[in-house]
C-alpha positions in Angstrom: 97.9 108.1 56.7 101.1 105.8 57.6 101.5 107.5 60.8 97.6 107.0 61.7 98.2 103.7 61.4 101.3 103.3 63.2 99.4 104.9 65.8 96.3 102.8 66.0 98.8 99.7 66.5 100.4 101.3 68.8 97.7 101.9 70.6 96.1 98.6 70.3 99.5 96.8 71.3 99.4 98.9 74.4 95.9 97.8 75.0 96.7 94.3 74.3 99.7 94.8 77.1 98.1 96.5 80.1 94.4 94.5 79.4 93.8 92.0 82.4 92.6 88.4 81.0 90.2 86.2 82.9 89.1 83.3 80.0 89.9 80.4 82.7 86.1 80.5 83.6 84.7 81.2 80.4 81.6 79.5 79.7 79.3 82.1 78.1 80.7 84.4 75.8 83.4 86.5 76.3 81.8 89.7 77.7 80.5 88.0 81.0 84.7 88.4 81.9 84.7 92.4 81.8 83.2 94.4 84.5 80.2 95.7 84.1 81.5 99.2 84.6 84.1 98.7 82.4 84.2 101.8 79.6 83.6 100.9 75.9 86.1 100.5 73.4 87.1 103.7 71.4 87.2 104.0 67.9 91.1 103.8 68.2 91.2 101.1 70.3 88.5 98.7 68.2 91.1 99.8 65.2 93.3 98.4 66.8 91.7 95.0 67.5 90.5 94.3 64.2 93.7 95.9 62.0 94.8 92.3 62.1 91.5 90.6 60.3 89.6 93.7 58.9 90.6 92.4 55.1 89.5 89.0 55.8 86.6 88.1 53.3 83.1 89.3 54.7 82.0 85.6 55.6 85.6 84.3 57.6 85.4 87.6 59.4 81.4 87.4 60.3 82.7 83.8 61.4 85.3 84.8 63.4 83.7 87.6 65.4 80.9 85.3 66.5 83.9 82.5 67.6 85.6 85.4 69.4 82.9 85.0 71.6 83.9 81.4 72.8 87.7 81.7 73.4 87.6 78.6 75.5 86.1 76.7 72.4 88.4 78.3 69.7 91.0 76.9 71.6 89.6 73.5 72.1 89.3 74.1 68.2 93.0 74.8 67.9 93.8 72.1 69.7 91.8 69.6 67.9 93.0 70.5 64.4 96.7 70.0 65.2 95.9 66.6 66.5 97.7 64.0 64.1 94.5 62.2 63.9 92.7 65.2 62.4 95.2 66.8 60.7 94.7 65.2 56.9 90.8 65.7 57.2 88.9 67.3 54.8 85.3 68.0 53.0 83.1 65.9 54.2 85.4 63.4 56.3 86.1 66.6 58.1 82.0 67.9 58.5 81.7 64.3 60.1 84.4 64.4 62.3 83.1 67.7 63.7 79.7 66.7 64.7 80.5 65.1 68.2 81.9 68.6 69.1 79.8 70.6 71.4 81.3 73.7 69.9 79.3 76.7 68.4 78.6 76.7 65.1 81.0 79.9 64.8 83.7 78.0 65.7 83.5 75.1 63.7 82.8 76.7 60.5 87.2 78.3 61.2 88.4 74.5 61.6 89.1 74.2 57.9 91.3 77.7 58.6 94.1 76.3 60.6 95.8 79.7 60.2 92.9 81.6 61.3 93.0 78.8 64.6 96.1 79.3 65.5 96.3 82.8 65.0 93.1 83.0 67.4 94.5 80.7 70.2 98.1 82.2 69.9 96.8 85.5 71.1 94.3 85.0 74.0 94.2 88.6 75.1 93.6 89.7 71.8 90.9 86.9 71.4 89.0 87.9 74.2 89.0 92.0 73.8 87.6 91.1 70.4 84.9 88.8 72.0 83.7 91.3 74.4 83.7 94.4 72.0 81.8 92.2 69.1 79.3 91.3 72.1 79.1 94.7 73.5 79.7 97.0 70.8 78.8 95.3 67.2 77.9 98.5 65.3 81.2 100.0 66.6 83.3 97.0 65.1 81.9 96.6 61.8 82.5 100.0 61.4 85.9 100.4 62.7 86.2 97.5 59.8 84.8 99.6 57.2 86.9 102.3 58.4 90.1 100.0 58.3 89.2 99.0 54.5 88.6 102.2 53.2 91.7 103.2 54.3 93.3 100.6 53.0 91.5 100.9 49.5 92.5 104.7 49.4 96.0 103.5 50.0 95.6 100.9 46.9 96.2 98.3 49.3 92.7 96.6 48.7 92.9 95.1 45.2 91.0 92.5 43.9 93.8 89.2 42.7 93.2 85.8 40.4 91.8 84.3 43.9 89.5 87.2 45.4 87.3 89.9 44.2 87.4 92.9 46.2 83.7 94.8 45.8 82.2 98.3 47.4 78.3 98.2 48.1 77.1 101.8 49.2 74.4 100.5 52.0 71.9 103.1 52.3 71.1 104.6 55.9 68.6 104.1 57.5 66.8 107.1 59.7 66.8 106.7 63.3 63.7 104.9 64.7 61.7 107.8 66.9 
């Protein structure tokens, strides 16, 4: 299983590397920057994209799929929280100082994740491959996460601690409409 996984980053680092970026006239989300023509992700490849975030809890990573959308807002986002003047805020200081911002709803719920921020607008590339396959693709993606979490639950790397609870749900399938 290690060397599956070395592989899938591999591969995604060599997506990550030859991928052309285009977010400096992004104003809709981020698949309007890929060619229509352009091929869909593989399973290998959306691995790759989400190995970095697939353990995040269900709610931060619902959150930052949508914002993956808006690169051009995540980093105004970025930007904004390391201002000095917004720096200290918090609660609902921080919910008011948010409201003037034009930003997507996506995008403002990750400001009180600086990390998560600056983790998004440190990797641009990365940012927007993950915006265009969660527009294009967002069966493929959650299940390349669920893929990426069972894997890591079989490997005993999934554990619930004092601050999370880690949970399985079986979701039953549904039969294809016809």
């Amino acid at each position: 299983m290690d060397g599956w996984f070395m592989r899938v980053l591999a591969s995604g680092l060599m997506l990550y590397a030859t991928a052309p970026i285009d977010v400096s006239a992004q104003t809709a989300p981020a698949a309007a920057s890929r060619p229509a023509a352009a091929q869909p992700f593989s399973a290998e490849q959306l691995d790759a994209l989400v190995a970095s975030i697939a353990l995040y809890p269900d709610d931060l990573l619902t959150q930052l799929l949508m914002a993956s959308t808006f690169p051009l807002e995540v980093v105004a986002a970025a930007r904004w929280v390391e201002d000095p003047t917004h720096k200290s805020l918090s609660g609902d200081a921080l919910v008011k100082a948010l409201e003037p911002q034009s930003w997507d709803p996506s995008v403002k719920s990750l400001v009180p994740f600086p990390v998560v921020l600056a983790t998004m607008n440190g990797n641009l590339t990365w940012l927007q491959q993950l915006g265009y396959a969660f527009a294009t693709q967002q069966a493929d993606v959650f299940a390349a996460v669920q893929r990426l979490r069972r894997l890591a639950q079989a490997n005993d790397k999934l554990q619930s601690t004092p601050q999370q609870v880690v949970s399985t749900q079986q979701v039953p399938v549904e039969p294809p409409a016809g």
